[in-house]
CHARMM internal coordinates of N, CA and C (Angstrom, degrees):
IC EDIT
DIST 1 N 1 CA 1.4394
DIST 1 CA 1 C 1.5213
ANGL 1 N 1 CA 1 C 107.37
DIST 1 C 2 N 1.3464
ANGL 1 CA 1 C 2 N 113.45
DIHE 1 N 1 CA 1 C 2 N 130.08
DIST 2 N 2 CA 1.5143
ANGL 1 C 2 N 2 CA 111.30
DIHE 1 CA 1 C 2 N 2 CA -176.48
DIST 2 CA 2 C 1.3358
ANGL 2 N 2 CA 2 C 101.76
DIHE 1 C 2 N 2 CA 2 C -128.71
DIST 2 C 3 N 1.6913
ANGL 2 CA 2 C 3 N 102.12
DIHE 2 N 2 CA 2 C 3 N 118.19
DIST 3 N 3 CA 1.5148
ANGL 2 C 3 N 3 CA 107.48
DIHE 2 CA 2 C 3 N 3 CA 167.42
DIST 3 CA 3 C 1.2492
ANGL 3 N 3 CA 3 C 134.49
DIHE 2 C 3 N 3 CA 3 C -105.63
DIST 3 C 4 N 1.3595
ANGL 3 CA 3 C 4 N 128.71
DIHE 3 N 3 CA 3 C 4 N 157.18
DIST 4 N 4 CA 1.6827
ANGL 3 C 4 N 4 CA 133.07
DIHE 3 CA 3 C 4 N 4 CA 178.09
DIST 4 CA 4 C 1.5166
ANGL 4 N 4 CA 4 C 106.26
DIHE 3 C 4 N 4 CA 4 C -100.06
DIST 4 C 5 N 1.1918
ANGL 4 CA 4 C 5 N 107.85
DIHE 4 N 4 CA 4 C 5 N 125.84
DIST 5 N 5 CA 1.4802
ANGL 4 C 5 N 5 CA 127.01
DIHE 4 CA 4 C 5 N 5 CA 171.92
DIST 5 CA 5 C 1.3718
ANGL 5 N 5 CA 5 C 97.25
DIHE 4 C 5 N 5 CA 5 C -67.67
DIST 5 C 6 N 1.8578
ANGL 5 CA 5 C 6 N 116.88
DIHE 5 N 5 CA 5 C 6 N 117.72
DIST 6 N 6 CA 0.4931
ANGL 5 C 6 N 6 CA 131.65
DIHE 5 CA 5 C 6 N 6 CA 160.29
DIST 6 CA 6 C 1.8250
ANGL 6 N 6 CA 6 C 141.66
DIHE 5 C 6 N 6 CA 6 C -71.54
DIST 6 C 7 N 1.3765
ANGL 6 CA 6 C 7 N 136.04
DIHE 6 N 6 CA 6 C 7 N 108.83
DIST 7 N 7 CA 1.1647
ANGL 6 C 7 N 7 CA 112.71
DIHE 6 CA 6 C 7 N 7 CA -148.60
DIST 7 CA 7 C 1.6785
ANGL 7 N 7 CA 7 C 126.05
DIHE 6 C 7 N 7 CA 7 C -73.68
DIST 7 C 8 N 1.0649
ANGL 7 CA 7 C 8 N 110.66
DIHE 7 N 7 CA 7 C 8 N 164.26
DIST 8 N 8 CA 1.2724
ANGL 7 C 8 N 8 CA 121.80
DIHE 7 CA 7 C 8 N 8 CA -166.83
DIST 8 CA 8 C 1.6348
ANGL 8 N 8 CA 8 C 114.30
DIHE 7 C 8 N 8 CA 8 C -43.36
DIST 8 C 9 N 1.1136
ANGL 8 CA 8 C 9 N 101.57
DIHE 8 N 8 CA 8 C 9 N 122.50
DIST 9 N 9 CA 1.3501
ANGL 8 C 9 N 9 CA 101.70
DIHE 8 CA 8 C 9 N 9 CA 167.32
DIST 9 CA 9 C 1.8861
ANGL 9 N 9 CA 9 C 125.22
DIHE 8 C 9 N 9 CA 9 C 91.27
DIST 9 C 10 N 1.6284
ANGL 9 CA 9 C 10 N 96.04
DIHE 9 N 9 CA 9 C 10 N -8.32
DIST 10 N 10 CA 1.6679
ANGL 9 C 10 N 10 CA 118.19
DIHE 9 CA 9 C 10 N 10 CA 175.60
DIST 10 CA 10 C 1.6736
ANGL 10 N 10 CA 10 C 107.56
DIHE 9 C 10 N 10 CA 10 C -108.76
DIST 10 C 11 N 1.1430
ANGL 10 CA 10 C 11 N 99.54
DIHE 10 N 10 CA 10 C 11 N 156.76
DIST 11 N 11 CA 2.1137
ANGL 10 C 11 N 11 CA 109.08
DIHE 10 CA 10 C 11 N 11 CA -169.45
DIST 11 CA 11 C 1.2777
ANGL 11 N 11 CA 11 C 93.07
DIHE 10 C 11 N 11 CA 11 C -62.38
DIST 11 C 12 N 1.4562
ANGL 11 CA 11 C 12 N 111.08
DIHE 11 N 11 CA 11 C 12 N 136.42
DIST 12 N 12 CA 1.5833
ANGL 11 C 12 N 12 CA 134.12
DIHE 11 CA 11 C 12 N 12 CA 169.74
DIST 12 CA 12 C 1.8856
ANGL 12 N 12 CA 12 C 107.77
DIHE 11 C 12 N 12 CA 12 C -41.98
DIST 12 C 13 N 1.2359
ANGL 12 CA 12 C 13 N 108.75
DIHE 12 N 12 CA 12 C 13 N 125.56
DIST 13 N 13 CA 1.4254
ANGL 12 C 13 N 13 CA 84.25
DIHE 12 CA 12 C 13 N 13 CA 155.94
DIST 13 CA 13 C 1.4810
ANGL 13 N 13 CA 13 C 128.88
DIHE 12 C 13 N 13 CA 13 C -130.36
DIST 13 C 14 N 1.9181
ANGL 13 CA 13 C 14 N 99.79
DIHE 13 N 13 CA 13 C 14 N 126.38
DIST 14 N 14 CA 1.0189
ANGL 13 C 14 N 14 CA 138.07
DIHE 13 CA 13 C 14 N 14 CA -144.76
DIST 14 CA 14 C 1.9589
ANGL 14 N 14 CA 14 C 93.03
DIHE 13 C 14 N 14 CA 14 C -71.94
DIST 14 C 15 N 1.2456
ANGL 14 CA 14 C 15 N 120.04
DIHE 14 N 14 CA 14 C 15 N 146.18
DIST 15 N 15 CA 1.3949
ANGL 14 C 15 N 15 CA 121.29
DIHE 14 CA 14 C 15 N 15 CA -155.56
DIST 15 CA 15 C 2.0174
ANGL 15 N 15 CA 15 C 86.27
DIHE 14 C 15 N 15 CA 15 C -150.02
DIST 15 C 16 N 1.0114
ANGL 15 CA 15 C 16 N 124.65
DIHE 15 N 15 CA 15 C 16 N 118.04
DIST 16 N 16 CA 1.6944
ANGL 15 C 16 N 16 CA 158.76
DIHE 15 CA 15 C 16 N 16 CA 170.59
DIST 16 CA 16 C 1.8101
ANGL 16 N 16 CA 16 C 110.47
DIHE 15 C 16 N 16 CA 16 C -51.55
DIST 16 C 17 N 1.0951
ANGL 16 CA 16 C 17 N 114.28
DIHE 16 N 16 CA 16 C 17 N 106.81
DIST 17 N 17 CA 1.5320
ANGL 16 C 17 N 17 CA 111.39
DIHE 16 CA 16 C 17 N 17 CA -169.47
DIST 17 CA 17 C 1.8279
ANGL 17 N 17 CA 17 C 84.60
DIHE 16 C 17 N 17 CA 17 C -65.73
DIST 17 C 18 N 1.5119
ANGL 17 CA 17 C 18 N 110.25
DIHE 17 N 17 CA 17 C 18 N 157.83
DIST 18 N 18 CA 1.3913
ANGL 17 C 18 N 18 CA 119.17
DIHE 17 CA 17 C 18 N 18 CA -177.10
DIST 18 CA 18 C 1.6797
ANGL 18 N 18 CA 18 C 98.32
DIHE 17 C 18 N 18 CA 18 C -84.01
DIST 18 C 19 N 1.4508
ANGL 18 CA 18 C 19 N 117.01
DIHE 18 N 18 CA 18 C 19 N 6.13
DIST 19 N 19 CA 1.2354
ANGL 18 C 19 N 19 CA 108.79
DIHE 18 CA 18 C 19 N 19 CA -154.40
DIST 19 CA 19 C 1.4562
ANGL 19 N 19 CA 19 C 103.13
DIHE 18 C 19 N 19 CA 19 C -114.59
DIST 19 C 20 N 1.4746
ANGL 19 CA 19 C 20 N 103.68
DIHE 19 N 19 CA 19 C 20 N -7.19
DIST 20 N 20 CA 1.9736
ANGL 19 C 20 N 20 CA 117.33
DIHE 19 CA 19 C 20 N 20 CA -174.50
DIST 20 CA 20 C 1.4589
ANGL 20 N 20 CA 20 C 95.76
DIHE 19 C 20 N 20 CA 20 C -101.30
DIST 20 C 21 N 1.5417
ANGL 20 CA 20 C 21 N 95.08
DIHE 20 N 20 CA 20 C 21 N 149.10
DIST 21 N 21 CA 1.2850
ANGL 20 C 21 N 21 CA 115.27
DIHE 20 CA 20 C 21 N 21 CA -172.87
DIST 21 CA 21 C 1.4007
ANGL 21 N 21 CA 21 C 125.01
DIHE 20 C 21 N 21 CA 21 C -142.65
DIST 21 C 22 N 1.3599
ANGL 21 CA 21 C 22 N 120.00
DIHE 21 N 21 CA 21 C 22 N 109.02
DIST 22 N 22 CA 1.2490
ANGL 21 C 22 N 22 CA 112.13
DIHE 21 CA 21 C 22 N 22 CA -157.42
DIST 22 CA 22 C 1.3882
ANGL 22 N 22 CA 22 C 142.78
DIHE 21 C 22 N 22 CA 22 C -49.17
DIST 22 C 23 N 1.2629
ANGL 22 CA 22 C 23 N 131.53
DIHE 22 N 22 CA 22 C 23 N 15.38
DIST 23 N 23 CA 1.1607
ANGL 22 C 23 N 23 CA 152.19
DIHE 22 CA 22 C 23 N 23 CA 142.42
DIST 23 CA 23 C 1.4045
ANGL 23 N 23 CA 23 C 137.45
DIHE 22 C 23 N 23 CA 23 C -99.37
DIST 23 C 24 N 1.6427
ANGL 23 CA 23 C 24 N 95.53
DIHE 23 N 23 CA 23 C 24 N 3.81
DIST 24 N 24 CA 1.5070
ANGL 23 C 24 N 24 CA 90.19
DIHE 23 CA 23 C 24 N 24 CA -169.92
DIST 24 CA 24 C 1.3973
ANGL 24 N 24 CA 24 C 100.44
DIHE 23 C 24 N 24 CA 24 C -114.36
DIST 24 C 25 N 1.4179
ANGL 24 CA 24 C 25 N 132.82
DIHE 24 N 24 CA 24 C 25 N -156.26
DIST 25 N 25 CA 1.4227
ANGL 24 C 25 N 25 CA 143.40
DIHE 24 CA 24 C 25 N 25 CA -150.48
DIST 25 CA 25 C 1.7773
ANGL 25 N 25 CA 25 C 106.45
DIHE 24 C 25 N 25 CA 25 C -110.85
DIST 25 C 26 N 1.2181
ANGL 25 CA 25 C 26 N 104.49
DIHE 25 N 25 CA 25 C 26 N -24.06
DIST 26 N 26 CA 1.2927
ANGL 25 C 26 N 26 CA 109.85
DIHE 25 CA 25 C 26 N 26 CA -175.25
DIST 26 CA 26 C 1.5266
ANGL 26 N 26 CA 26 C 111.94
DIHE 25 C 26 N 26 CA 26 C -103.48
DIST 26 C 27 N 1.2252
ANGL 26 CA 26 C 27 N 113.53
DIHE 26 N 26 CA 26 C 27 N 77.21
DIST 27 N 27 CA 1.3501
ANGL 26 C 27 N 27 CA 104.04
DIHE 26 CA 26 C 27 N 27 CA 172.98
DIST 27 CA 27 C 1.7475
ANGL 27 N 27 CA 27 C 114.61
DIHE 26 C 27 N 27 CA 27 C -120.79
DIST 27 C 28 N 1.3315
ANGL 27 CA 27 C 28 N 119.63
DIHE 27 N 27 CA 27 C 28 N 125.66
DIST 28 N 28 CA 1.3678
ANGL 27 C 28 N 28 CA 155.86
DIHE 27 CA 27 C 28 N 28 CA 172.68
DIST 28 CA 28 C 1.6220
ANGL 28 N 28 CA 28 C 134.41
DIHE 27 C 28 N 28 CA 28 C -105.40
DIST 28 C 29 N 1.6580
ANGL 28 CA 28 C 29 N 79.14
DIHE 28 N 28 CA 28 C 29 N 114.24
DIST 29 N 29 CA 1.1943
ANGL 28 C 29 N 29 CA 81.75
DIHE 28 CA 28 C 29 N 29 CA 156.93
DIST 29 CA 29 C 1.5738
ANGL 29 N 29 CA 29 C 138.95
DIHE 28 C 29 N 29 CA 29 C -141.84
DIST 29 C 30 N 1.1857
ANGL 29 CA 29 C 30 N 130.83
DIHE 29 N 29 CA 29 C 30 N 170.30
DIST 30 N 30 CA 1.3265
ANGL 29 C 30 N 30 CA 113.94
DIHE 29 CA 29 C 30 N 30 CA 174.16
DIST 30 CA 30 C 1.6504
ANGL 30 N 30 CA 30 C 130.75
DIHE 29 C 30 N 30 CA 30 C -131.69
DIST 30 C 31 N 1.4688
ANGL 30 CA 30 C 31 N 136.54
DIHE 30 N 30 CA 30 C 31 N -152.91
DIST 31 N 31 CA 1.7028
ANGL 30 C 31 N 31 CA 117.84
DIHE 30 CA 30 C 31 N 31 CA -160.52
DIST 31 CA 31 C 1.3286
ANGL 31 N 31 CA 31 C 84.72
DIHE 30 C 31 N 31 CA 31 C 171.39
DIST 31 C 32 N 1.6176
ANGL 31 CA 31 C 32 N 106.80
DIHE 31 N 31 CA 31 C 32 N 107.02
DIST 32 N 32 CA 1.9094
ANGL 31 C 32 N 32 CA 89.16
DIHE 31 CA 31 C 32 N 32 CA 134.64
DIST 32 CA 32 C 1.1243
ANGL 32 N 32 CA 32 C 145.86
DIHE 31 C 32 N 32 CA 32 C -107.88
DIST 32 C 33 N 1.0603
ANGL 32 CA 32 C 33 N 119.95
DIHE 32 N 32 CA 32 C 33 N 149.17
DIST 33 N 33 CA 1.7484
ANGL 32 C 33 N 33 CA 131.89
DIHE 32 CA 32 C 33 N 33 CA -170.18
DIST 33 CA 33 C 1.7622
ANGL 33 N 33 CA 33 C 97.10
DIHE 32 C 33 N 33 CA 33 C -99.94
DIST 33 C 34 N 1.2451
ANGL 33 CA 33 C 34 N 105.19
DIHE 33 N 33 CA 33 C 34 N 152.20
DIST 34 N 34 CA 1.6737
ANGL 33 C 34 N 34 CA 105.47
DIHE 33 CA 33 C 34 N 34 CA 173.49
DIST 34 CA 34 C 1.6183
ANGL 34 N 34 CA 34 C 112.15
DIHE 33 C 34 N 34 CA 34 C -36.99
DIST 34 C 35 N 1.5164
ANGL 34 CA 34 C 35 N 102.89
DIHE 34 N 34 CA 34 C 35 N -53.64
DIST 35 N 35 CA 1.6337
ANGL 34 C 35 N 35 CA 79.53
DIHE 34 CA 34 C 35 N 35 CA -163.73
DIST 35 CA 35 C 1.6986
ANGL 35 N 35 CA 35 C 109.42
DIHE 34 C 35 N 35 CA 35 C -134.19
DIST 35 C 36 N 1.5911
ANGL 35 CA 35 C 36 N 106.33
DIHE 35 N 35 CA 35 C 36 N 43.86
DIST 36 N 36 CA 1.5879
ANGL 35 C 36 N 36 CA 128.68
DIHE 35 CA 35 C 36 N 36 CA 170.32
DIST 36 CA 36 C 1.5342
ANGL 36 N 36 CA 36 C 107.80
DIHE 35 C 36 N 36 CA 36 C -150.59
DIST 36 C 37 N 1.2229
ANGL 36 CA 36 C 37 N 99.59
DIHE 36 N 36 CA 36 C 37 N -169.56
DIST 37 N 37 CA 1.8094
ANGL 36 C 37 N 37 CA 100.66
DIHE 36 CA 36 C 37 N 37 CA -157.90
DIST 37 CA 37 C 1.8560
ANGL 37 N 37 CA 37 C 68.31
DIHE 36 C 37 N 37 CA 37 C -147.32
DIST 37 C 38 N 1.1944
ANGL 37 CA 37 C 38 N 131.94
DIHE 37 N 37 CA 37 C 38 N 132.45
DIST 38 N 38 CA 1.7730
ANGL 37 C 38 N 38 CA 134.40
DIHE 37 CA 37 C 38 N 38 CA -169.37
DIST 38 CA 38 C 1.8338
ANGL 38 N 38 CA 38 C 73.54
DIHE 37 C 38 N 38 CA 38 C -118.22
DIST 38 C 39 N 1.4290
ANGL 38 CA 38 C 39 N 93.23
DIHE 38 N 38 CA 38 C 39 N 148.84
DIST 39 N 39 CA 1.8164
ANGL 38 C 39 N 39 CA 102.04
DIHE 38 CA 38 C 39 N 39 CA 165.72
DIST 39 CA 39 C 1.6741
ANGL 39 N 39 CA 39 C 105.48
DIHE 38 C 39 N 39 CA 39 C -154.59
DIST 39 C 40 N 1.3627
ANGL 39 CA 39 C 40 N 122.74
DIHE 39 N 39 CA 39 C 40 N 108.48
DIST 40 N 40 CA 1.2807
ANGL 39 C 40 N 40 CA 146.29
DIHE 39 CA 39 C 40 N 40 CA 176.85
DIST 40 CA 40 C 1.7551
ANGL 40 N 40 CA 40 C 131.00
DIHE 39 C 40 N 40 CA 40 C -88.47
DIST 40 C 41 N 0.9412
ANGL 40 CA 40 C 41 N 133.64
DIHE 40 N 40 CA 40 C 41 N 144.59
DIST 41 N 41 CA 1.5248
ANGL 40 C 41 N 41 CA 135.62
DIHE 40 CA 40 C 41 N 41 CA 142.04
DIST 41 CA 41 C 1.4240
ANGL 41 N 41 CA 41 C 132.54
DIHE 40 C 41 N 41 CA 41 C -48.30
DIST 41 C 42 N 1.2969
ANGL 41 CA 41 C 42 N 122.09
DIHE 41 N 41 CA 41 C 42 N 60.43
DIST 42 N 42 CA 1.4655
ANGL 41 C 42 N 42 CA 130.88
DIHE 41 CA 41 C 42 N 42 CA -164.58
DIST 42 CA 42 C 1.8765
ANGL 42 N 42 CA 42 C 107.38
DIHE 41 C 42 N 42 CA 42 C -27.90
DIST 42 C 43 N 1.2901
ANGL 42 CA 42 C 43 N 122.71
DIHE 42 N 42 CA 42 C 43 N -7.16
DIST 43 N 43 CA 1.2737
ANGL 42 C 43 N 43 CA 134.25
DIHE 42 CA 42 C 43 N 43 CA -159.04
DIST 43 CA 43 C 1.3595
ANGL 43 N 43 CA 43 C 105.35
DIHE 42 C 43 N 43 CA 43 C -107.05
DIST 43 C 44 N 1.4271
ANGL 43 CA 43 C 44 N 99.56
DIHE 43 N 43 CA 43 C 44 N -8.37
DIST 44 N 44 CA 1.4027
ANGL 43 C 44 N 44 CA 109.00
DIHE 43 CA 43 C 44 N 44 CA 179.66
DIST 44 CA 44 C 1.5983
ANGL 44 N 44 CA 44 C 119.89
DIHE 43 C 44 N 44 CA 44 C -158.84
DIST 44 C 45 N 1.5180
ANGL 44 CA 44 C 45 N 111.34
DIHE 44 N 44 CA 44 C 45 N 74.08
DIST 45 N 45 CA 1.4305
ANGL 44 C 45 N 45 CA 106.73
DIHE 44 CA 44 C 45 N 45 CA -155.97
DIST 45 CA 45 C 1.4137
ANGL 45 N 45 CA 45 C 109.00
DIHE 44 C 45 N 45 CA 45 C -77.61
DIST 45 C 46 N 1.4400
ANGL 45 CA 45 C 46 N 118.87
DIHE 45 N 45 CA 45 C 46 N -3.18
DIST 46 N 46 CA 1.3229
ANGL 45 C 46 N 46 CA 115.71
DIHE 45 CA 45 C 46 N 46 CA -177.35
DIST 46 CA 46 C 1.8728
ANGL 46 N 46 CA 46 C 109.58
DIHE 45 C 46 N 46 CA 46 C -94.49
DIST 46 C 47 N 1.2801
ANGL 46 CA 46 C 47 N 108.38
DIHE 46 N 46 CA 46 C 47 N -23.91
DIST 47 N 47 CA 1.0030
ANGL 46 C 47 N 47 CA 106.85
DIHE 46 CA 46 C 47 N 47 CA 176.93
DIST 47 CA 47 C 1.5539
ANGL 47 N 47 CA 47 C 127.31
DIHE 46 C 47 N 47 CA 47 C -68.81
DIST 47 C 48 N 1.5293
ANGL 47 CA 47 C 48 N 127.21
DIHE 47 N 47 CA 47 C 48 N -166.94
DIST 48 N 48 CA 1.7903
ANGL 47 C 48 N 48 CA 133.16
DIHE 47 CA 47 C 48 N 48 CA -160.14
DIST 48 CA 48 C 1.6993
ANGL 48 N 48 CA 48 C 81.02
DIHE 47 C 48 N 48 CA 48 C -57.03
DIST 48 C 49 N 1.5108
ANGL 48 CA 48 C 49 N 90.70
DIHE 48 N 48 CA 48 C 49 N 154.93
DIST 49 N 49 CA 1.6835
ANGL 48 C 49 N 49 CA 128.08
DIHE 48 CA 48 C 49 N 49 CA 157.25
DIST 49 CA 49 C 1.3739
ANGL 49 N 49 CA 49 C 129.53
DIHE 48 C 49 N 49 CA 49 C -127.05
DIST 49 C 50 N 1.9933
ANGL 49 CA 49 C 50 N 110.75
DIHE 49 N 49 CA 49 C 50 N 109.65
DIST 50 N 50 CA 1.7296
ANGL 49 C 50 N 50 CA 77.54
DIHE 49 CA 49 C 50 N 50 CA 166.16
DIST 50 CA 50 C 1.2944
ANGL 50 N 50 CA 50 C 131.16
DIHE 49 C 50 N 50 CA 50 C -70.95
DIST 50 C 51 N 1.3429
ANGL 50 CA 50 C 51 N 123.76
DIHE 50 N 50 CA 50 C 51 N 159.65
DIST 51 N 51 CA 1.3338
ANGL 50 C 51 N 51 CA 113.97
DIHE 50 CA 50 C 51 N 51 CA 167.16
DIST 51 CA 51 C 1.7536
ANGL 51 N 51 CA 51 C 109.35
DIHE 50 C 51 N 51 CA 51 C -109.51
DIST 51 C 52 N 1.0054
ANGL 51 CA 51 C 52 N 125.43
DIHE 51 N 51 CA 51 C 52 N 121.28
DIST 52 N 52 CA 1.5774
ANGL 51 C 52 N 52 CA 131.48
DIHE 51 CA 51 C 52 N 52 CA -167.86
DIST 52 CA 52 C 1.6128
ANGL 52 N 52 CA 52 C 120.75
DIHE 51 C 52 N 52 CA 52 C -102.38
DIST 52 C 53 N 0.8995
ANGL 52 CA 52 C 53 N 129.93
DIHE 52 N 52 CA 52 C 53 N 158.17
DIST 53 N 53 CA 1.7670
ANGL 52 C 53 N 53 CA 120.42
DIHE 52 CA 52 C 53 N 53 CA -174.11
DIST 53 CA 53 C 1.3920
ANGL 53 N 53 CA 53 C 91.31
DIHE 52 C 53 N 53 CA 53 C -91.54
DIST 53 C 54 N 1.5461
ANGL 53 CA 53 C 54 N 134.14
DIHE 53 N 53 CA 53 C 54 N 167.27
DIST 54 N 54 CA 1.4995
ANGL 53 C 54 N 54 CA 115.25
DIHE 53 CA 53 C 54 N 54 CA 158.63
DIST 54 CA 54 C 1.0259
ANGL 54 N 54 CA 54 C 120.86
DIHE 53 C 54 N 54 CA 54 C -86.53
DIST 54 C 55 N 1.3657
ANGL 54 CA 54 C 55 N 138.86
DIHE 54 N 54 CA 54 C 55 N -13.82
DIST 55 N 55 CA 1.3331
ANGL 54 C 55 N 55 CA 125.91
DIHE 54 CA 54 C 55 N 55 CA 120.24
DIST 55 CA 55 C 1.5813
ANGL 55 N 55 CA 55 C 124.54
DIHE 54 C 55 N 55 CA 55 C 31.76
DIST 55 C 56 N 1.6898
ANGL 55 CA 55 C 56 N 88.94
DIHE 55 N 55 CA 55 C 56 N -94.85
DIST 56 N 56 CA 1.4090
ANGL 55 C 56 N 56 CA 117.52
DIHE 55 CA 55 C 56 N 56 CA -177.22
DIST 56 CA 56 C 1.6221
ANGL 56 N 56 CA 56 C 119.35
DIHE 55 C 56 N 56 CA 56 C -77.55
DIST 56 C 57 N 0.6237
ANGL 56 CA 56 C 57 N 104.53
DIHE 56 N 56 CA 56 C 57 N -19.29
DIST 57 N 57 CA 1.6830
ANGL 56 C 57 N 57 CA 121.11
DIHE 56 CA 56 C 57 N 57 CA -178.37
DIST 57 CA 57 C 1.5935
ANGL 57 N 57 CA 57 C 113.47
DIHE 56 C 57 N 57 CA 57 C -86.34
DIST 57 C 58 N 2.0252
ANGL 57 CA 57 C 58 N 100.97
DIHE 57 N 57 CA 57 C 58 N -37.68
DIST 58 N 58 CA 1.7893
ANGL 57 C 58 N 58 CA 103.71
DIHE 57 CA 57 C 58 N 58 CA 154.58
DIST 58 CA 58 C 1.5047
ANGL 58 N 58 CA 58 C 114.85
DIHE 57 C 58 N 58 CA 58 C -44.08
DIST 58 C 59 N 1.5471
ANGL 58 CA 58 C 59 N 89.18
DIHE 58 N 58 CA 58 C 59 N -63.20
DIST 59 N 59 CA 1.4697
ANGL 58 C 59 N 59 CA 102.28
DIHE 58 CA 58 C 59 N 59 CA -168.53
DIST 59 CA 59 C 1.5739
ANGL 59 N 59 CA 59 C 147.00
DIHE 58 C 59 N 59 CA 59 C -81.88
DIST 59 C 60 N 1.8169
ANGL 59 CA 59 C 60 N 89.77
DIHE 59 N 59 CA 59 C 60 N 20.41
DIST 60 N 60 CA 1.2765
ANGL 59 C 60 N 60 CA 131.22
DIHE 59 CA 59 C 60 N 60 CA -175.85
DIST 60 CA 60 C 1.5058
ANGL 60 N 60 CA 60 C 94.61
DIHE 59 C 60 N 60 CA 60 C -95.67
DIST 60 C 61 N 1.2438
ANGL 60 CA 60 C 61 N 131.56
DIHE 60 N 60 CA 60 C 61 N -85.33
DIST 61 N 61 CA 1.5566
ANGL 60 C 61 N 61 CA 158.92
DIHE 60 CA 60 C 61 N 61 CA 166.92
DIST 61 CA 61 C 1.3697
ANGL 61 N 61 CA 61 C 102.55
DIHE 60 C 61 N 61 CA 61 C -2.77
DIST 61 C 62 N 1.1963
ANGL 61 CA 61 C 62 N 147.01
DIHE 61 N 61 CA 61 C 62 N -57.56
DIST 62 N 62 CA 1.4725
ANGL 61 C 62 N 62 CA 128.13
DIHE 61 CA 61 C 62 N 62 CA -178.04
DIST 62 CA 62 C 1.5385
ANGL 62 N 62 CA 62 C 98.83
DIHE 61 C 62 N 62 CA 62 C -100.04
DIST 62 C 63 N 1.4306
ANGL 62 CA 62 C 63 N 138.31
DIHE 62 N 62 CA 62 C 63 N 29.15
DIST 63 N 63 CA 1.1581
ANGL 62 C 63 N 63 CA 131.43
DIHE 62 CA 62 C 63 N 63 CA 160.92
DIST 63 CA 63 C 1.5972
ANGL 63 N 63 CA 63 C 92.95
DIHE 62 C 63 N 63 CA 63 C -84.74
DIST 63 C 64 N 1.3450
ANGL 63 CA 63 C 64 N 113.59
DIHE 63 N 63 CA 63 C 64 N -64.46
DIST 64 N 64 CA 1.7803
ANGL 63 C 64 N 64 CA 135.35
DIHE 63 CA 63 C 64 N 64 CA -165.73
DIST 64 CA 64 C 1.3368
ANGL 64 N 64 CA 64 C 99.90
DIHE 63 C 64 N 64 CA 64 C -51.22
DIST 64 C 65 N 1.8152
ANGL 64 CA 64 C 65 N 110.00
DIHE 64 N 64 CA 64 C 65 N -42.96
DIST 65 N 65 CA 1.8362
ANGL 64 C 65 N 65 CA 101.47
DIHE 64 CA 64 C 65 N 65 CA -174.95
DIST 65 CA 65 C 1.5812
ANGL 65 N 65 CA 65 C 119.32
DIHE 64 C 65 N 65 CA 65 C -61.55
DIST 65 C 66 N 1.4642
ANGL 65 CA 65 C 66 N 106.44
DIHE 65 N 65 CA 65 C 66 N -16.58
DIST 66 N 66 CA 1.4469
ANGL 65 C 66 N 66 CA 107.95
DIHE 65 CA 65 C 66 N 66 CA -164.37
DIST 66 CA 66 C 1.6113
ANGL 66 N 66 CA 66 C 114.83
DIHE 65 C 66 N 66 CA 66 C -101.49
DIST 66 C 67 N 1.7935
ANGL 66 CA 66 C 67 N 114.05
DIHE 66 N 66 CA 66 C 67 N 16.01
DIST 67 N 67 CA 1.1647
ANGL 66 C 67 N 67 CA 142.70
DIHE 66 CA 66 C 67 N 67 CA -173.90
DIST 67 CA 67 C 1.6139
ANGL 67 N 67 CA 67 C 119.44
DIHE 66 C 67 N 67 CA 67 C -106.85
END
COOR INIT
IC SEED 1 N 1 CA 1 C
IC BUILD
């Protein structure tokens, strides 16, 4: 998943894991902000967000690919 830092101060834009599917249970998404990586429930865009360092969000990414 490759995201664009979105600039400061304009709505995140939220980008669709290739892996969610609109009927199914797993739906993802994600956003970057200057200095977090936001990751949501596309099923529920109003609802909780994590917010992740990129850091962690590197070192998230080939855990999730290998799932």
């Amino acid at each position: 998943m490759t995201l664009k830092t979105s600039a400061s101060g304009s709505t995140p834009e939220w980008i669709k894991s290739s892996y969610s599917t609109s009927d199914g249970p797993d739906c993802v998404e994600a956003a970057a902000i200057p200095d977090r990586i936001l990751v949501r429930d596309s099923k529920n865009p109003g609802g909780p967000r994590l917010a992740l360092a990129p850091t962690a969000w590197a070192a998230f990414l080939p855990y999730a690919s290998r799932r």
